[in-house]
Every structure is written in C-alpha cells, then in structure tokens.
PyMOL Python script that loads the backbone (N, CA, C, O; Angstrom):
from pymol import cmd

cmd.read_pdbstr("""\
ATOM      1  N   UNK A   1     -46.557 -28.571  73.570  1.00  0.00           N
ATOM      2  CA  UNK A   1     -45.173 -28.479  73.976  1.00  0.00           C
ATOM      3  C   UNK A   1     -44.288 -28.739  72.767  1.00  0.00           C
ATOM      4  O   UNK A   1     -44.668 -29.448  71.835  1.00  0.00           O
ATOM      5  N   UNK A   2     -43.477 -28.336  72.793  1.00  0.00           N
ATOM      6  CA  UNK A   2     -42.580 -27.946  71.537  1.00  0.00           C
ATOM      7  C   UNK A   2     -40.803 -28.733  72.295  1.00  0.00           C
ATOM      8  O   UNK A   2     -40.064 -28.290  73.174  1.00  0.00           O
ATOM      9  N   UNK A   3     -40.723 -29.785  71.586  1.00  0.00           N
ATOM     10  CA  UNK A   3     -39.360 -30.429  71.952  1.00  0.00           C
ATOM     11  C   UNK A   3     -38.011 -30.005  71.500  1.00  0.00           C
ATOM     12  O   UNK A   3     -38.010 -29.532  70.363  1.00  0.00           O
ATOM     13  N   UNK A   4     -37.093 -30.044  71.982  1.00  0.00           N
ATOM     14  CA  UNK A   4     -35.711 -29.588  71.494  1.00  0.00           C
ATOM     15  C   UNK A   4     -35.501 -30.006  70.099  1.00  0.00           C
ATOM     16  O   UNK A   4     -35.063 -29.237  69.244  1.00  0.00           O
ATOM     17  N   UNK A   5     -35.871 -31.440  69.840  1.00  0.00           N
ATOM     18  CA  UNK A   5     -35.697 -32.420  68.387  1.00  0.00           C
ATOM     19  C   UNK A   5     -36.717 -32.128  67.366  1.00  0.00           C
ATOM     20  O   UNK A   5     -36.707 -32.491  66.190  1.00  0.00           O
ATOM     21  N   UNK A   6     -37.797 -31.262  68.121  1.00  0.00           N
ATOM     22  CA  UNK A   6     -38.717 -30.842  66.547  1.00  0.00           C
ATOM     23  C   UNK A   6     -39.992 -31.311  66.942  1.00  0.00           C
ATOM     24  O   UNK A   6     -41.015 -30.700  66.633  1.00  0.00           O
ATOM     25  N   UNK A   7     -39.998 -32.101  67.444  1.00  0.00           N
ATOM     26  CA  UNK A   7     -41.451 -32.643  67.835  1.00  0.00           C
ATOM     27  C   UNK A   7     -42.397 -32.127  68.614  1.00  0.00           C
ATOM     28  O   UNK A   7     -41.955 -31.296  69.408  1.00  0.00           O
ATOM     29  N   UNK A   8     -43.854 -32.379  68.687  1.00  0.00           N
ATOM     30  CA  UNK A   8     -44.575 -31.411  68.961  1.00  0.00           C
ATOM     31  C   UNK A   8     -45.605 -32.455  69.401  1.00  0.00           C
ATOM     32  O   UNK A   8     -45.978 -33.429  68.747  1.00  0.00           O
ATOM     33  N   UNK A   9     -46.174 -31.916  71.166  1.00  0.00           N
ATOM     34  CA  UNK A   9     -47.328 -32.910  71.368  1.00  0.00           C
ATOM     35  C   UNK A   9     -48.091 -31.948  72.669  1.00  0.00           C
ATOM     36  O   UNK A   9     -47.476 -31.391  73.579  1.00  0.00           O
ATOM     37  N   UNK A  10     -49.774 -31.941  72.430  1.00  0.00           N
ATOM     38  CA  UNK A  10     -50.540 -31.363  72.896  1.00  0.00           C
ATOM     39  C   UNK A  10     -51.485 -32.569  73.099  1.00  0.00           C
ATOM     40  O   UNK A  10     -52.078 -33.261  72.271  1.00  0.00           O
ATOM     41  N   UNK A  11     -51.443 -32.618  74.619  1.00  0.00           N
ATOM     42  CA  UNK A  11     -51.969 -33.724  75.493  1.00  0.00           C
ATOM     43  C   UNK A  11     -51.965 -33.393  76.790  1.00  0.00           C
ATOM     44  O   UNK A  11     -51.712 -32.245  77.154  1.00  0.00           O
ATOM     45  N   UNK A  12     -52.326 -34.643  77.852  1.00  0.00           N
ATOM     46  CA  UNK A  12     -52.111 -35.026  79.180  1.00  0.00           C
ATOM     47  C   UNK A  12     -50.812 -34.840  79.928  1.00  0.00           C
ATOM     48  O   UNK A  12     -49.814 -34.670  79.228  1.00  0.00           O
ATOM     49  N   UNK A  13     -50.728 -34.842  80.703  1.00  0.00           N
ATOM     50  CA  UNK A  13     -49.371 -34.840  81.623  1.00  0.00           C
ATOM     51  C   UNK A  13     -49.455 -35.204  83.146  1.00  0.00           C
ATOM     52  O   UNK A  13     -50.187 -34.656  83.971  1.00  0.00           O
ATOM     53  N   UNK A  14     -48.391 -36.440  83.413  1.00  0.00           N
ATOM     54  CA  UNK A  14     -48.538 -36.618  85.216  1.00  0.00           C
ATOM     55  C   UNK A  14     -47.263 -36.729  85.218  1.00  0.00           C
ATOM     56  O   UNK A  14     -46.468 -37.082  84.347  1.00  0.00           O
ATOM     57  N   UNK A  15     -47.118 -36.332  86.482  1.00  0.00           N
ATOM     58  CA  UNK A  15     -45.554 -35.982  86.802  1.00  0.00           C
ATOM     59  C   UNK A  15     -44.454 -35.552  85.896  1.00  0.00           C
ATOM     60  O   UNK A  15     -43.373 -36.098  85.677  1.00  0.00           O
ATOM     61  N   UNK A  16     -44.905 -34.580  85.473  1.00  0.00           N
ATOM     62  CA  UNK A  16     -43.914 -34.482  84.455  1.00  0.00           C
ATOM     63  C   UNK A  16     -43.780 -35.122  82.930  1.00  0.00           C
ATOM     64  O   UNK A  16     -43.150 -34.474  82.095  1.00  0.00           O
ATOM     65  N   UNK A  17     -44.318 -36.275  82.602  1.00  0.00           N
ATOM     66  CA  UNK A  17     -44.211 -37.195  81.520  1.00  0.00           C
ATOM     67  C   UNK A  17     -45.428 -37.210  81.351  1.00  0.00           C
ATOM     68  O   UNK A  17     -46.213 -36.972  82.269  1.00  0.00           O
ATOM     69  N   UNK A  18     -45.884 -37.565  79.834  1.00  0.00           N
ATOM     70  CA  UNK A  18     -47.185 -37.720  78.954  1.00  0.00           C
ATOM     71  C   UNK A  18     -47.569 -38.908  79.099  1.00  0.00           C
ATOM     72  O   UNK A  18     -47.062 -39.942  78.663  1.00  0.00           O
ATOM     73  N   UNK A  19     -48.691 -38.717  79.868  1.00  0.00           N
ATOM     74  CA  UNK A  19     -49.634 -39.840  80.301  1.00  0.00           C
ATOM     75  C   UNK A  19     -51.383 -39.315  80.356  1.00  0.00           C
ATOM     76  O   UNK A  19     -51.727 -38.275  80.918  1.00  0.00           O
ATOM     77  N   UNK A  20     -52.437 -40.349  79.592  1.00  0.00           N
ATOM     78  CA  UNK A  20     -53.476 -39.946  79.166  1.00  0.00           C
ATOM     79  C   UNK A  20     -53.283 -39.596  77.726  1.00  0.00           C
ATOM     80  O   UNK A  20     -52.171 -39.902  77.294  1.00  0.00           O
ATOM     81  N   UNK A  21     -54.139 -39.001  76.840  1.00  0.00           N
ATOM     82  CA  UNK A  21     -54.432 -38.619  75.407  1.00  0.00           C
ATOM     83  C   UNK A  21     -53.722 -37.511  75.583  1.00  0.00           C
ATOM     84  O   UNK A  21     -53.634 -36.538  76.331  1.00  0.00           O
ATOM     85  N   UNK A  22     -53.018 -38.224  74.184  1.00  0.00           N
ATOM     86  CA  UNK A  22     -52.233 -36.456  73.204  1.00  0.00           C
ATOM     87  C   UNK A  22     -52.136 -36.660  72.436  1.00  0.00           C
ATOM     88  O   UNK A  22     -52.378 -37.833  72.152  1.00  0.00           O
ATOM     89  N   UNK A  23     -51.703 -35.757  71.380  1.00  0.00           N
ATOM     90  CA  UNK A  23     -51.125 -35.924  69.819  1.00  0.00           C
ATOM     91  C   UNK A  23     -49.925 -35.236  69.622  1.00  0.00           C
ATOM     92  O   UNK A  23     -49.599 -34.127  70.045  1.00  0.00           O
ATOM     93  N   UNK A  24     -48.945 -36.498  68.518  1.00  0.00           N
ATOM     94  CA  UNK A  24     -47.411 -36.349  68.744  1.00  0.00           C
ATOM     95  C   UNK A  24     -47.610 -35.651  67.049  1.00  0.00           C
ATOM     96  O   UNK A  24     -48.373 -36.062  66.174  1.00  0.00           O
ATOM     97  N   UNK A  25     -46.751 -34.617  66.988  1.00  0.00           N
ATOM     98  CA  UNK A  25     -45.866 -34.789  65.845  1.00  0.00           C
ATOM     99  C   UNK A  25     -44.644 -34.684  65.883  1.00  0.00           C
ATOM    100  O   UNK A  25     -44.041 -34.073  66.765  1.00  0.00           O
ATOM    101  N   UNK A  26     -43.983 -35.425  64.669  1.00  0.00           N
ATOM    102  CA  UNK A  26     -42.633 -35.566  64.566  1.00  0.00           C
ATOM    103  C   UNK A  26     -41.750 -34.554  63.949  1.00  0.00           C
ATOM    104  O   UNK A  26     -42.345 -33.575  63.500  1.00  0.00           O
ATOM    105  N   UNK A  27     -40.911 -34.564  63.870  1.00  0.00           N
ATOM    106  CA  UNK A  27     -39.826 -34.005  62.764  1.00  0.00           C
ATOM    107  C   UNK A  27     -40.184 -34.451  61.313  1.00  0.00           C
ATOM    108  O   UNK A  27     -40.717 -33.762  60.443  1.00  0.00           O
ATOM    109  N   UNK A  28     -39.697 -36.009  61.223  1.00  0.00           N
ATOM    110  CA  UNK A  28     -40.070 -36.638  60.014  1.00  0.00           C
ATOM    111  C   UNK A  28     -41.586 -36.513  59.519  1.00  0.00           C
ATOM    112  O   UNK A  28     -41.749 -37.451  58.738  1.00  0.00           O
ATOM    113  N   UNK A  29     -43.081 -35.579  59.654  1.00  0.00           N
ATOM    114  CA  UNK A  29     -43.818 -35.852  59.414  1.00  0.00           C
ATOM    115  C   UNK A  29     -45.031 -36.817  60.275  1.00  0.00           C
ATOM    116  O   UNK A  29     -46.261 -36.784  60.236  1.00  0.00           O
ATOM    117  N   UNK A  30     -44.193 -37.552  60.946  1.00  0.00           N
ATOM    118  CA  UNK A  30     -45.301 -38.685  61.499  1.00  0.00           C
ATOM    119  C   UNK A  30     -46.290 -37.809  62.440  1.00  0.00           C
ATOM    120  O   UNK A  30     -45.804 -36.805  62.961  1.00  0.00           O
ATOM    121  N   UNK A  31     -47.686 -38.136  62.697  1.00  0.00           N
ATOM    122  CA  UNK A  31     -48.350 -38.207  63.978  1.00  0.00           C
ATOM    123  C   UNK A  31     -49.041 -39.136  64.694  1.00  0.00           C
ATOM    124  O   UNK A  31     -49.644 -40.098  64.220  1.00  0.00           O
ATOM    125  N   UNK A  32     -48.986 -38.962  65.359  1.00  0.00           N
ATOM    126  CA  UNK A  32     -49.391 -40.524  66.595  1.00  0.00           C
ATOM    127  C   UNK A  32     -50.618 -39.150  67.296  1.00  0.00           C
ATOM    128  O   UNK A  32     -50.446 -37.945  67.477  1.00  0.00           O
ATOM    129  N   UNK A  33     -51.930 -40.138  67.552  1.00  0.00           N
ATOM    130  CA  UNK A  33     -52.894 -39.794  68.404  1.00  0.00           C
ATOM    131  C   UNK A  33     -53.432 -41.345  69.240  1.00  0.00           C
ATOM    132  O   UNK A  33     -53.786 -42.473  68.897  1.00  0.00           O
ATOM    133  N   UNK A  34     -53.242 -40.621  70.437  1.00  0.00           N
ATOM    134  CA  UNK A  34     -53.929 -42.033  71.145  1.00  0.00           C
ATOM    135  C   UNK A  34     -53.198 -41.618  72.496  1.00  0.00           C
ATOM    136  O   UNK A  34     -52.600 -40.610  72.874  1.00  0.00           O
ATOM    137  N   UNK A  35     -53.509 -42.824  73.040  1.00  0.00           N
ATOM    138  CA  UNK A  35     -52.808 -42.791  74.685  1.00  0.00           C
ATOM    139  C   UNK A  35     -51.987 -42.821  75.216  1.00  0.00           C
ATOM    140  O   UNK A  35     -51.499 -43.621  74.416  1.00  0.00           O
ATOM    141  N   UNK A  36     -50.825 -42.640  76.286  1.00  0.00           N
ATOM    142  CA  UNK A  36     -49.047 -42.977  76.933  1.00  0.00           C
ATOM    143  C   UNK A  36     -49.621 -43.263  78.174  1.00  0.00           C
ATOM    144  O   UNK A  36     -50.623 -43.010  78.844  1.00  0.00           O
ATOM    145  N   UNK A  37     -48.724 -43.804  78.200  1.00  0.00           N
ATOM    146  CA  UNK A  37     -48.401 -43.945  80.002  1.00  0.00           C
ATOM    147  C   UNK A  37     -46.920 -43.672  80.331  1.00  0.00           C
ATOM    148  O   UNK A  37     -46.120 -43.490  79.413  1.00  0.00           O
ATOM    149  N   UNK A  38     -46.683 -43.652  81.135  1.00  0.00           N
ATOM    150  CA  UNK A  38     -44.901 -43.057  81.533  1.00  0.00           C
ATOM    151  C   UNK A  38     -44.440 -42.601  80.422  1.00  0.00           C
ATOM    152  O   UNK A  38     -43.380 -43.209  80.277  1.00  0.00           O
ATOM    153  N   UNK A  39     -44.617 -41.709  79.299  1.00  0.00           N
ATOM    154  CA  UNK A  39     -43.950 -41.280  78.642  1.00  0.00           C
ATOM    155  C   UNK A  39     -44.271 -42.185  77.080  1.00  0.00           C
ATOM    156  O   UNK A  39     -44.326 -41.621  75.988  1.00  0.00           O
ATOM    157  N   UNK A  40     -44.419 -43.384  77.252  1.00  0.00           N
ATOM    158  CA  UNK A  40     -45.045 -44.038  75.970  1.00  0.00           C
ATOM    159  C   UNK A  40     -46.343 -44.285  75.763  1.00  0.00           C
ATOM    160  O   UNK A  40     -47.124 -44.454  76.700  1.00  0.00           O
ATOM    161  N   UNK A  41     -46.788 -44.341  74.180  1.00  0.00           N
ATOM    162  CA  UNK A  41     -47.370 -44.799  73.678  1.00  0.00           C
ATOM    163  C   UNK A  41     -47.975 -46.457  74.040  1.00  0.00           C
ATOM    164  O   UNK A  41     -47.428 -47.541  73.836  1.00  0.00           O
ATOM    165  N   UNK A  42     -49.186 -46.165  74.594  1.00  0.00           N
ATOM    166  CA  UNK A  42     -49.669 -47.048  75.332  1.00  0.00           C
ATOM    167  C   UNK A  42     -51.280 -47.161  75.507  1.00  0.00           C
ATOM    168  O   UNK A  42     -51.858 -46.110  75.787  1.00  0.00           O
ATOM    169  N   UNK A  43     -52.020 -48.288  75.374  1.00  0.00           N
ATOM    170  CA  UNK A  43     -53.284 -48.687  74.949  1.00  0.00           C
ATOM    171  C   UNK A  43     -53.874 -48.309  73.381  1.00  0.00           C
ATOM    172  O   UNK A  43     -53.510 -48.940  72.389  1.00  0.00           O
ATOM    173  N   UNK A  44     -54.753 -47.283  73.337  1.00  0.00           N
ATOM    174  CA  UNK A  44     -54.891 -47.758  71.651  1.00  0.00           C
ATOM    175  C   UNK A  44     -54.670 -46.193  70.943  1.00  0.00           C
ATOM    176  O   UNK A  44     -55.127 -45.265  71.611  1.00  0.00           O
ATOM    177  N   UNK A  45     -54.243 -45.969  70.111  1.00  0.00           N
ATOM    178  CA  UNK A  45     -54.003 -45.063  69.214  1.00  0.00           C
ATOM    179  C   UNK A  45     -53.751 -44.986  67.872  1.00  0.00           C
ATOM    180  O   UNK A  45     -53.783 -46.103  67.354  1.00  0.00           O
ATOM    181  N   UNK A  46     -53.564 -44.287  67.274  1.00  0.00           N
ATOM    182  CA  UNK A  46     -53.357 -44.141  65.512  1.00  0.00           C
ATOM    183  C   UNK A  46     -52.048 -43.431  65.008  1.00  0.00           C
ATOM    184  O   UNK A  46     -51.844 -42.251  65.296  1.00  0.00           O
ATOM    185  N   UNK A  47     -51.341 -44.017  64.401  1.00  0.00           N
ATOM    186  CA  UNK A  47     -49.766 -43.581  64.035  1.00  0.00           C
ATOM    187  C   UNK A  47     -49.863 -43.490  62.530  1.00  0.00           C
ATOM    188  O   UNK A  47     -49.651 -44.472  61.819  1.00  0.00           O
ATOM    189  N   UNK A  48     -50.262 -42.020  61.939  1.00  0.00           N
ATOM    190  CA  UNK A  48     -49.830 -41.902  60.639  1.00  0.00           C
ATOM    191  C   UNK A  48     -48.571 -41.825  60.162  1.00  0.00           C
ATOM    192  O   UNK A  48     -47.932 -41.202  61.010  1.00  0.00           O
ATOM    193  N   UNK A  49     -47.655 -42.214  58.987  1.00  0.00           N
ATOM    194  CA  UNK A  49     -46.663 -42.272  58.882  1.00  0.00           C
ATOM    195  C   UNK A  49     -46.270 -41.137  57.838  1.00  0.00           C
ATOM    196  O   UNK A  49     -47.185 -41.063  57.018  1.00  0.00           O
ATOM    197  N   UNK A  50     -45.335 -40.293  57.574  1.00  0.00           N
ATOM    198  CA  UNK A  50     -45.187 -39.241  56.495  1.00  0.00           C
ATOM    199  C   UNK A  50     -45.635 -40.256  55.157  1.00  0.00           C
ATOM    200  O   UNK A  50     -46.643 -39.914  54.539  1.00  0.00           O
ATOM    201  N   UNK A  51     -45.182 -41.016  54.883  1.00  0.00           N
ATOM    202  CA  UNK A  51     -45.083 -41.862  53.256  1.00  0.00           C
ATOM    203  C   UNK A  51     -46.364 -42.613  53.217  1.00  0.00           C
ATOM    204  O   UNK A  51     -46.519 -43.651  52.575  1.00  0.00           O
ATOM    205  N   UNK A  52     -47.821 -41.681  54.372  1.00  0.00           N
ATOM    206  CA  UNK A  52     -49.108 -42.656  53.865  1.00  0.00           C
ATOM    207  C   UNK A  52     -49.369 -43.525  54.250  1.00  0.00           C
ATOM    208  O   UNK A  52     -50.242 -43.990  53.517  1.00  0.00           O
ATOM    209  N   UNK A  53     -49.102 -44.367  55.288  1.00  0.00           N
ATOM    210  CA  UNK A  53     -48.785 -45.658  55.677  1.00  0.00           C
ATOM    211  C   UNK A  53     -49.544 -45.294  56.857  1.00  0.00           C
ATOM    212  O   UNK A  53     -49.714 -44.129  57.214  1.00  0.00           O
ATOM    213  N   UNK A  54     -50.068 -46.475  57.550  1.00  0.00           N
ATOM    214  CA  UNK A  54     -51.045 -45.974  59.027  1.00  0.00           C
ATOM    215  C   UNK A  54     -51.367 -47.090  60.089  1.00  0.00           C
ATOM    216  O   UNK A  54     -51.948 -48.052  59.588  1.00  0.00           O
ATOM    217  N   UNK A  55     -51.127 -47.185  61.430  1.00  0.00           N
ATOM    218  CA  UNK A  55     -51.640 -48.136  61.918  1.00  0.00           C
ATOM    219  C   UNK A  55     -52.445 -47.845  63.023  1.00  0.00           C
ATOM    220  O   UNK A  55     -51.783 -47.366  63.943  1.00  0.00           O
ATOM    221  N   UNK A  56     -53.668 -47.968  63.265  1.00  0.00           N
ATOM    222  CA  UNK A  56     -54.352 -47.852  64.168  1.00  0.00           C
ATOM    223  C   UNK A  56     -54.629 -49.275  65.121  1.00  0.00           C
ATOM    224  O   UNK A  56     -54.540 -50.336  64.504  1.00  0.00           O
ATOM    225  N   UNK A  57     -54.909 -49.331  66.363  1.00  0.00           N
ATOM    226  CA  UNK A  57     -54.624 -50.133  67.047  1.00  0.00           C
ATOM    227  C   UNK A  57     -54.286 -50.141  68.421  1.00  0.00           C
ATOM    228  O   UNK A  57     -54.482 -49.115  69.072  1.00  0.00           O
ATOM    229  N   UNK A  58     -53.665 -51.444  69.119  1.00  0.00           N
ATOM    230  CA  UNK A  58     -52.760 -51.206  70.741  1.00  0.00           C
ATOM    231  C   UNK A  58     -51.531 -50.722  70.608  1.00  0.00           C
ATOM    232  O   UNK A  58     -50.898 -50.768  69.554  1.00  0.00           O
ATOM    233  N   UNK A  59     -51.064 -50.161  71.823  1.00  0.00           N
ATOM    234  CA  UNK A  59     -49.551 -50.105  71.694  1.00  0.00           C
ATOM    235  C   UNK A  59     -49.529 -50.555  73.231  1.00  0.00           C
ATOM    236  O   UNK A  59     -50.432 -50.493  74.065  1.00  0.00           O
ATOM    237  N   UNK A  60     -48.196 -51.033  73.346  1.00  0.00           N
ATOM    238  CA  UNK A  60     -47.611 -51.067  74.864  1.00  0.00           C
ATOM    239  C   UNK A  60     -46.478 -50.892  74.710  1.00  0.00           C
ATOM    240  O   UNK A  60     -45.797 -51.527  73.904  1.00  0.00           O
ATOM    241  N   UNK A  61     -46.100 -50.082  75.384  1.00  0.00           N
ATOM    242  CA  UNK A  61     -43.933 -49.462  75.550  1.00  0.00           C
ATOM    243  C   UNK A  61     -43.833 -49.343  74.207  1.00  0.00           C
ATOM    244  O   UNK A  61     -43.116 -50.075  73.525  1.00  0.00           O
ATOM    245  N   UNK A  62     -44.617 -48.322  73.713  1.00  0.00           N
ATOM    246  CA  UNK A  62     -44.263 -47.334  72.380  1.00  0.00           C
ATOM    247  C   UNK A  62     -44.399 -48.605  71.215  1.00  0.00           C
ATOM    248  O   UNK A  62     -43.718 -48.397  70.211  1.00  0.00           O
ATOM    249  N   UNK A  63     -45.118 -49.779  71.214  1.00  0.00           N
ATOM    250  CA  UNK A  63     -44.515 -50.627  70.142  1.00  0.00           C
ATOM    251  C   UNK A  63     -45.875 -51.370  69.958  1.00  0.00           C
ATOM    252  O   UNK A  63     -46.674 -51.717  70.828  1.00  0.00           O
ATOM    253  N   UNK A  64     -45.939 -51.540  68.484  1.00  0.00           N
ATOM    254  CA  UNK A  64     -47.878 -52.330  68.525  1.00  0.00           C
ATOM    255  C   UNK A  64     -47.562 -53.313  69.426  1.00  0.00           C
ATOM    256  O   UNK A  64     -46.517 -53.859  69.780  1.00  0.00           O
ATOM    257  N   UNK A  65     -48.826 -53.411  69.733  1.00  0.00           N
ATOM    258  CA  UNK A  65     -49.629 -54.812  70.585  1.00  0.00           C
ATOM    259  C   UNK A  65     -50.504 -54.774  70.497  1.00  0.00           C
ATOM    260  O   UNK A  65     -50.989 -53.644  70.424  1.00  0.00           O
ATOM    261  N   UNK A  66     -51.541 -56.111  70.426  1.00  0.00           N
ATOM    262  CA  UNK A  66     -52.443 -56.518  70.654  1.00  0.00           C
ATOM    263  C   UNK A  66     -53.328 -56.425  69.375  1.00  0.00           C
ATOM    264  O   UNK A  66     -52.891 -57.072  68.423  1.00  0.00           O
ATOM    265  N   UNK A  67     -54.490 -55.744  69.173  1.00  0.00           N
ATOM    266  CA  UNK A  67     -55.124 -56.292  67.802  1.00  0.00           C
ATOM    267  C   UNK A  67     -55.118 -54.684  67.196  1.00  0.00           C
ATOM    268  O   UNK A  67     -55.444 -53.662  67.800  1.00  0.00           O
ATOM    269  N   UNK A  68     -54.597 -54.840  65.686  1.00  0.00           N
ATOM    270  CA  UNK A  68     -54.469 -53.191  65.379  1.00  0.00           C
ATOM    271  C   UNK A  68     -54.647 -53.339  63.530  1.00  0.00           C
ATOM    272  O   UNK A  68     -54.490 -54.473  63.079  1.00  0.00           O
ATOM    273  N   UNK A  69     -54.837 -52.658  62.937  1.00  0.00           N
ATOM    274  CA  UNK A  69     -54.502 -52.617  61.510  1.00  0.00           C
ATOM    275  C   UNK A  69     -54.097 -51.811  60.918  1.00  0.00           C
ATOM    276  O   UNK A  69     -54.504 -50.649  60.937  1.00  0.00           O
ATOM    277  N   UNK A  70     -52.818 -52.434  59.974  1.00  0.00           N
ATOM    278  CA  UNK A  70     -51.703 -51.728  59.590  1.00  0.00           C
ATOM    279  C   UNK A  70     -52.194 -51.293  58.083  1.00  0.00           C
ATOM    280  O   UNK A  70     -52.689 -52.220  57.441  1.00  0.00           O
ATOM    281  N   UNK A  71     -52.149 -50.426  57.636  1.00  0.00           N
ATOM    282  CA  UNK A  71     -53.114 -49.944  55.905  1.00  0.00           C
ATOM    283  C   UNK A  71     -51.656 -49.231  55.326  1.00  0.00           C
ATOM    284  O   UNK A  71     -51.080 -48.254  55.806  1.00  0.00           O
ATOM    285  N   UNK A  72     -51.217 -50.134  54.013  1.00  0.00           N
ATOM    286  CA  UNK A  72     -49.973 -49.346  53.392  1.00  0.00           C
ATOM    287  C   UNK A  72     -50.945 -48.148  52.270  1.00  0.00           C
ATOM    288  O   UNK A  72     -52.161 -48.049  52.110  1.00  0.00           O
ATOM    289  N   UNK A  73     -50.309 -47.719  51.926  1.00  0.00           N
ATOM    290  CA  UNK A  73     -50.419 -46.518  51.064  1.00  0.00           C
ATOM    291  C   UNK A  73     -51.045 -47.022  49.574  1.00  0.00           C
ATOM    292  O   UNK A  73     -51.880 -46.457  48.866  1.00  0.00           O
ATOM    293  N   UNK A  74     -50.565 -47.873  49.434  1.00  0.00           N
ATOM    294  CA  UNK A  74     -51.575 -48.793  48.060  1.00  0.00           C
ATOM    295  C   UNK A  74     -52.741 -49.345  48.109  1.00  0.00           C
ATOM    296  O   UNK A  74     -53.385 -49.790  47.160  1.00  0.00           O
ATOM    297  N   UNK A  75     -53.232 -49.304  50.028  1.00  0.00           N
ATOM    298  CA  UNK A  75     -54.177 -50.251  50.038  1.00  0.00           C
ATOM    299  C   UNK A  75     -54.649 -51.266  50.974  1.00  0.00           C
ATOM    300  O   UNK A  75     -55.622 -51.425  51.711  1.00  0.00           O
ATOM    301  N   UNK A  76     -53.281 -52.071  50.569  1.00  0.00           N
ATOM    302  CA  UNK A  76     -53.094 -53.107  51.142  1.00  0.00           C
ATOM    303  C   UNK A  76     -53.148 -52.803  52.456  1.00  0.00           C
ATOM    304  O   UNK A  76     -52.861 -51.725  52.977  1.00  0.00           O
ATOM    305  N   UNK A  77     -53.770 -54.433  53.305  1.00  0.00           N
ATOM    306  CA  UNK A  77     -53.557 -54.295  54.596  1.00  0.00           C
ATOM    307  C   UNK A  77     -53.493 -55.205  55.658  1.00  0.00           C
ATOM    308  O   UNK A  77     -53.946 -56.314  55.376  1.00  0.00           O
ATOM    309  N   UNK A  78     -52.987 -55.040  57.006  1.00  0.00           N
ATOM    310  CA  UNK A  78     -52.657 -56.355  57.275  1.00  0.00           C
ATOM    311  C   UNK A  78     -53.820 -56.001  58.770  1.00  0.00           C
ATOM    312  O   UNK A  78     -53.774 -54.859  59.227  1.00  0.00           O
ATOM    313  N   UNK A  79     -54.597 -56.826  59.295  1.00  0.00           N
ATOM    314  CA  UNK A  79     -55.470 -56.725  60.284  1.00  0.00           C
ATOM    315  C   UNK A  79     -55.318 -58.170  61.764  1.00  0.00           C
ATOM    316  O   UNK A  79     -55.898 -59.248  61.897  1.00  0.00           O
ATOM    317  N   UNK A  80     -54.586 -57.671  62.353  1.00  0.00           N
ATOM    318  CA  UNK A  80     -54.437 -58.887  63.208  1.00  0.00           C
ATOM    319  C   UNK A  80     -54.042 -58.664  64.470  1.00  0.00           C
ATOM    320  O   UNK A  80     -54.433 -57.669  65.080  1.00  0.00           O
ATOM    321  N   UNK A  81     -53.213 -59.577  65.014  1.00  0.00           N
ATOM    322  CA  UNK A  81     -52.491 -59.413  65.822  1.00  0.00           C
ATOM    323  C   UNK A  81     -51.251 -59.080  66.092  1.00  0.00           C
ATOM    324  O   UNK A  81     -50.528 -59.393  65.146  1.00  0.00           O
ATOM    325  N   UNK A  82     -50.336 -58.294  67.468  1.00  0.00           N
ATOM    326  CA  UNK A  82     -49.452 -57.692  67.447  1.00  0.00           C
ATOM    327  C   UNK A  82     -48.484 -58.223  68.546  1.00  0.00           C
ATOM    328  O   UNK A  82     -48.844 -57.872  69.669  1.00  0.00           O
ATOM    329  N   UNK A  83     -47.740 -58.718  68.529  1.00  0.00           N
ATOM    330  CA  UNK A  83     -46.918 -59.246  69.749  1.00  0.00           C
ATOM    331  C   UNK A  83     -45.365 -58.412  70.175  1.00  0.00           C
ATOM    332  O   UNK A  83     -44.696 -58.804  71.131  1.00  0.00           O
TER     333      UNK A  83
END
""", "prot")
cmd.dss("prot")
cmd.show_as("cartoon", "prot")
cmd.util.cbc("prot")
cmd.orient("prot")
C-alpha cells in the first residue's frame, strides 16, 4: 500500500488498520519490519534508520519497550532495556 505521505508498507491488515507482520518504508529512508497492532508498531521488530543507525527489539504504541538493541553506525551499542 502506497500512502498519501510517501510511505510504503506490505503486510497484514484487520479492520482496516495494520495489524500482524509488515514492512514500513518511509519517506525519510527508514524501514521498520516487525509486528502492529491497531495501527502501531507493536511486539518485536527491526527499525533501520536512513543515517545507519538500527534497533531491533520490543515496541509497544509505536515506541521501544522492553529488551531491544540499539547499534549506532560506528558500532557502538546500547543492549538493554526499554521503558
């Protein structure tokens, strides 16, 4: 499906809204693969960022949670928890 704003996601669908596995892309580059529920990003998935940057992990209501690891583009990385 192809969004008004540019974005682009080939996945699941219930009632209308993306729920189950899909993969998002953005405008800016980003893609998110992993799970939604009502429309968000929800249980575990992988969010590449355009600038290299990556976090794989939980999400709940589109936002990390729970145990995930964040890998910057140099390397570095942070492996923990997400509140």
């Amino acid at each position: 499906m192809l969004f008004t704003n540019g974005s682009t996601y080939d996945g699941e669908w219930e009632d209308g809204v993306r729920c189950g596995y899909g993969e998002s892309t953005y405008l800016n580059g980003d893609r998110y693969s992993g799970t939604y529920l009502n429309d968000k990003k929800h249980g575990e998935g992988s969010y590449f960022y355009e600038n290299g940057n990556s976090y794989v992990g939980g999400w709940d209501s589109d936002a990390r949670h729970g145990k995930g690891t964040y890998t910057f583009v140099n390397g570095e990385f942070y492996n923990g928890d997400y509140v």
